[in-house]
C-alpha positions in Angstrom: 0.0 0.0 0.0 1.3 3.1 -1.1 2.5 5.7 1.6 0.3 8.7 2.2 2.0 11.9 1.6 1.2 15.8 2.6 2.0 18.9 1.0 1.6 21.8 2.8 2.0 25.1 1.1 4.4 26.8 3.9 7.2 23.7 3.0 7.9 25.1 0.4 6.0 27.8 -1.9 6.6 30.7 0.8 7.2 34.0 -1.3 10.4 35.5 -2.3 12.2 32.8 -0.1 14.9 30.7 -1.9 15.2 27.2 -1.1 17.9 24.5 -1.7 16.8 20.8 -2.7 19.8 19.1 -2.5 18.5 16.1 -0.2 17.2 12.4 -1.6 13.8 11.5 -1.7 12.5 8.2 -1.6 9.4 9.3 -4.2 11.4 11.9 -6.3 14.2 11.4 -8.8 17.9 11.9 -7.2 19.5 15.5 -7.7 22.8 15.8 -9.2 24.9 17.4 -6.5 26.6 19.3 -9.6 23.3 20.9 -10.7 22.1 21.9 -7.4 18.8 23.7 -8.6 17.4 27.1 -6.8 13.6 27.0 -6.3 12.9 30.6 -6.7 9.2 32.0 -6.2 7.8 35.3 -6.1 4.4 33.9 -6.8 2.2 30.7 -6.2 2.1 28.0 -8.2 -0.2 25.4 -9.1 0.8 21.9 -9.3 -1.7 20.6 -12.2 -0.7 17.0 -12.7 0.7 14.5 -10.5 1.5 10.6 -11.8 2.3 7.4 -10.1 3.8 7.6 -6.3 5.4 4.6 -6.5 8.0 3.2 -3.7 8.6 0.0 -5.7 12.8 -0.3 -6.6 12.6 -2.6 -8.6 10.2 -0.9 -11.1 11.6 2.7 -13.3 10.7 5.5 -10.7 7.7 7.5 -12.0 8.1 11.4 -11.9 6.0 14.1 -11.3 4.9 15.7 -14.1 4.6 19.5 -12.8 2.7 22.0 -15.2 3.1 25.0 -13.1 1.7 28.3 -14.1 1.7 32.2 -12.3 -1.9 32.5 -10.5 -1.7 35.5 -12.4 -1.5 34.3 -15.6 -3.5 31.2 -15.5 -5.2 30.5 -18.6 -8.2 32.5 -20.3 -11.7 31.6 -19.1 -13.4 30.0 -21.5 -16.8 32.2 -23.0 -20.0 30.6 -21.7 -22.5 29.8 -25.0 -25.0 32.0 -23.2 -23.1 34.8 -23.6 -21.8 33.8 -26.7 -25.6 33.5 -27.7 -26.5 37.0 -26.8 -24.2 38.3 -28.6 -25.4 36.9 -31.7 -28.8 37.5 -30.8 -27.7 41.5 -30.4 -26.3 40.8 -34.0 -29.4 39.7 -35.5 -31.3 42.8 -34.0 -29.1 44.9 -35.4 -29.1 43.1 -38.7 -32.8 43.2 -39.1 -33.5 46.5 -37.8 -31.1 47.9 -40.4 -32.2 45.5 -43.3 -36.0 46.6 -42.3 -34.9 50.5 -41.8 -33.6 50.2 -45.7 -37.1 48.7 -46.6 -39.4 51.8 -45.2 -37.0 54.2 -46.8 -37.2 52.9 -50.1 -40.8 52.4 -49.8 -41.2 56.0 -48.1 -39.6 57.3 -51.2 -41.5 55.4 -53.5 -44.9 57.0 -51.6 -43.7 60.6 -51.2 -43.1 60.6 -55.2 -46.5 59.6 -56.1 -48.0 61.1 -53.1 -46.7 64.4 -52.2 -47.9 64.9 -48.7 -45.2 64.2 -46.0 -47.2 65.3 -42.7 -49.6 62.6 -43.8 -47.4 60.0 -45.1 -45.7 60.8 -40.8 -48.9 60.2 -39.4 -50.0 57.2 -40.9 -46.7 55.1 -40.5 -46.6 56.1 -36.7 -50.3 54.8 -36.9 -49.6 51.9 -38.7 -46.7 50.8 -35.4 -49.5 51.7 -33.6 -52.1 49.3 -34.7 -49.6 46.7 -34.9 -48.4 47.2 -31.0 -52.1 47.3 -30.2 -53.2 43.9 -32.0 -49.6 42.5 -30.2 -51.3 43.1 -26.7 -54.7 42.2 -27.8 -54.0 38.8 -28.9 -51.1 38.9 -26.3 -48.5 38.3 -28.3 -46.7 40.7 -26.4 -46.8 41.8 -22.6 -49.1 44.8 -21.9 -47.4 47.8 -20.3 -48.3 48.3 -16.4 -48.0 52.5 -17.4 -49.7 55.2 -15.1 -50.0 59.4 -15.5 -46.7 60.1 -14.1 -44.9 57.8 -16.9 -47.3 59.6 -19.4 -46.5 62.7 -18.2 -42.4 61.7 -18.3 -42.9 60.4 -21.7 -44.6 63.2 -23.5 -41.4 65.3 -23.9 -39.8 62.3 -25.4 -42.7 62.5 -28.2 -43.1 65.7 -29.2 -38.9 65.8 -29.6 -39.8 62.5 -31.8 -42.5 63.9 -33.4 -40.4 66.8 -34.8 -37.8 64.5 -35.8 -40.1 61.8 -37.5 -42.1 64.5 -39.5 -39.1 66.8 -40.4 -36.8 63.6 -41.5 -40.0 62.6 -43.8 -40.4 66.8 -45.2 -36.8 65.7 -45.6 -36.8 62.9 -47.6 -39.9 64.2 -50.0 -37.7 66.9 -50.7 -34.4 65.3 -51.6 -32.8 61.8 -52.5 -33.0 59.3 -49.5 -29.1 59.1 -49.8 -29.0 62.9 -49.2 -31.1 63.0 -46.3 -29.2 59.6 -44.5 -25.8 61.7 -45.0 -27.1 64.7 -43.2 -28.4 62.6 -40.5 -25.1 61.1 -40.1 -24.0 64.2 -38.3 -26.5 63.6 -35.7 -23.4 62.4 -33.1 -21.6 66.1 -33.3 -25.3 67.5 -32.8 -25.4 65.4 -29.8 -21.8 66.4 -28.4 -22.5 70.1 -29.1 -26.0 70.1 -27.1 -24.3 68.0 -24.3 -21.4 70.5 -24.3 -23.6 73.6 -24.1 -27.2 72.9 -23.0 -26.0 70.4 -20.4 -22.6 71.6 -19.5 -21.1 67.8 -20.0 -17.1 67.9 -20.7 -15.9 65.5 -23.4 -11.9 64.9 -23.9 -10.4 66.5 -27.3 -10.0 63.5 -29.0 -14.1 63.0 -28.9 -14.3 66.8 -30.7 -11.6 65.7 -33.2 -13.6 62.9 -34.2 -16.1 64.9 -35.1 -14.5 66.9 -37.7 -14.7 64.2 -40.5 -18.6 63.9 -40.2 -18.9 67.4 -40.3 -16.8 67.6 -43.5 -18.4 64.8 -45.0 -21.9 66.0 -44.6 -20.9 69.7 -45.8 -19.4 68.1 -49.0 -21.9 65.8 -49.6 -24.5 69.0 -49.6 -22.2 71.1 -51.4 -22.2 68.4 -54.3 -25.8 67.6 -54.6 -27.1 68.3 -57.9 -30.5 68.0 -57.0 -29.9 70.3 -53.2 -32.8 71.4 -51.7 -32.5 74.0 -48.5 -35.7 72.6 -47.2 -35.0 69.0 -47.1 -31.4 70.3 -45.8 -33.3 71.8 -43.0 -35.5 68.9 -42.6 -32.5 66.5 -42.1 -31.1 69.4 -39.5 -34.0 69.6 -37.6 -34.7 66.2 -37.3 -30.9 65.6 -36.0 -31.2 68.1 -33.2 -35.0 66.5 -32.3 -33.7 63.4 -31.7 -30.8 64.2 -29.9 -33.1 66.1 -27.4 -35.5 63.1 -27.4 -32.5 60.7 -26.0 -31.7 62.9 -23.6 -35.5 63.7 -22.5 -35.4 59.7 -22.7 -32.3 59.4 -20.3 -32.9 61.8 -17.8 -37.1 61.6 -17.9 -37.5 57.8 -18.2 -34.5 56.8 -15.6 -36.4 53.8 -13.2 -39.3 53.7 -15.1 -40.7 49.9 -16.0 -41.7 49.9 -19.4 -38.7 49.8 -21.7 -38.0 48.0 -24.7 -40.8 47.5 -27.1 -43.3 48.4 -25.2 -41.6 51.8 -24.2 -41.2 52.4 -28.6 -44.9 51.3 -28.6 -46.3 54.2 -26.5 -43.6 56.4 -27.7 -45.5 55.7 -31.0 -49.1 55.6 -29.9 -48.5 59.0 -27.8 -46.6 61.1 -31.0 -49.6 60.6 -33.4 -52.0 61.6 -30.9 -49.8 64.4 -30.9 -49.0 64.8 -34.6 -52.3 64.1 -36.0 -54.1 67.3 -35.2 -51.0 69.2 -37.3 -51.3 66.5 -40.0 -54.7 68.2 -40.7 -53.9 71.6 -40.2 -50.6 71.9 -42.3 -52.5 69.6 -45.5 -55.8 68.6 -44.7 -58.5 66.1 -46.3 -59.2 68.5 -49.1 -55.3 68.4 -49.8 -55.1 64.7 -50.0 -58.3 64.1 -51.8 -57.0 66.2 -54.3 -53.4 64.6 -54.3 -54.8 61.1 -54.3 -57.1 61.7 -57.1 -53.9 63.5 -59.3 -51.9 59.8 -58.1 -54.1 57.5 -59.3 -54.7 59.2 -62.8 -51.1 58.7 -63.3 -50.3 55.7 -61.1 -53.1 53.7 -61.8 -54.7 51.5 -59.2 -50.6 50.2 -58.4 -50.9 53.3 -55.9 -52.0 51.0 -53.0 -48.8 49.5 -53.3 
């Protein structure tokens, strides 16, 4: 029967002590006397493998096999597949929300051609989400919202800034090519720095400012190029930049702790901005305006114009 042996960690993994090993062991291999070796540790170590105590002479004498490594520097954690799966998930989302975000500008396009009425063409794609979100909780395919006034009341800022941006991004876009209008928008990041900077007094390190100067020149040479520039779709774009950098931040500060979020919290953003936007919808154009544009659309469109 095989001896029983204890290692305690104070023999001989003390820190920054030095220790000679120049005795026999009836486990361990001999030492050469000429190569007297210098254990030298600053740091723990682990011993991860240990084969075959064996006493037995007349057999070869096993050795430890020793894979020490710094507790340190011990090897990478391995990624859980949860995580791993989240992240992929994330990817998706981002994937379909921009494949989808194409899709509605095209088609937006396509509408505002035939169908010249851009307040009206706002109102009925935020009632559109609307409807949708409202069969969703209907048929309970998707939670309903536990919302009372004071979320209502935190939320209708948000709105009216997305409002402004959805309606002035959609004058925007009837006004000048899609591309044109997505270029300006891009410089909605150094709209969101400068109101940060000097609305909210936040600091940002140079670097963040530099950063900014190639959007800006970008989106100043894209409009100086356009052949077909437009000032009011430039304003549009503009205007809807700076309304949707004050609806994040109305978002961030208003909605902090609040319980609806996600979906749900686009949903009433949604729901609440064409209550909102719908009573300009008919003041700016009006039914007589779109009976008249609709009738002008489908004597050259045909009956195609539904979709």
């Amino acid at each position: 029967m095989m001896p029983a042996l204890s290692f305690h960690g104070s023999t001989f993994l003390h820190p920054r002590r030095q220790y000679l090993l120049p005795h026999r062991s009836p486990v361990l291999p001999s030492l050469s006397t000429e190569k007297i070796r210098v254990v030298s540790l600053s740091k723990p170590l682990h011993v991860s493998k240990a084969e075959s105590f064996s006493t037995d002479k007349d057999k070869a004498r096993s050795i430890i096999t020793c894979k020490a490594y710094e507790a340190d520097r011990s090897e990478p954690i391995i990624e859980s597949s949860a995580a791993a799966a989240r992240k992929v998930k994330i990817g998706i989302y981002f994937a379909t929300w921009w494949g989808l975000n194409v899709v509605f500008n095209i088609y937006n396009k396509k509408v505002l051609n035939a169908y010249p009425f851009p307040w009206l063409t706002s109102t009925l794609s935020l009632a559109a989400g609307s409807l949708i979100m409202l069969i969703s909780w209907a048929l309970r395919i998707a939670e309903f919202p536990n919302t009372d006034v004071d979320f209502w009341k935190s939320l209708f800022p948000v709105a009216v800034a997305h409002t402004i941006g959805h309606v002035a991004a959609t004058v925007s876009m009837s006004k000048v090519a899609v591309s044109f209008t997505h270029i300006i928008k891009s410089a909605e990041p150094a709209f969101s720095v400068l109101v940060s900077r000097f609305i909210l007094g936040e600091s940002f390190p140079p670097s963040v400012y530099l950063s900014l100067l190639p959007i800006i020149g970008g989106c100043g040479l894209a409009a100086l190029t356009e052949l077909n520039f437009n000032m009011t779709g430039f304003m549009g774009a503009m205007i809807s930049n700076l309304a949707f950098v004050f609806r994040n931040i109305f978002s961030k500060k208003g909605m902090k702790g609040k319980s609806v979020s996600g979906m749900n919290y686009y949903a009433c953003l949604s729901i609440l901005s064409l209550l909102i936007l719908t009573p300009f919808a008919f003041a700016v154009e009006g039914p007589q305006m779109w009976t008249v544009g609709f009738r002008e659309a489908s004597s050259q469109i045909g009956p195609q114009i539904i979709w």
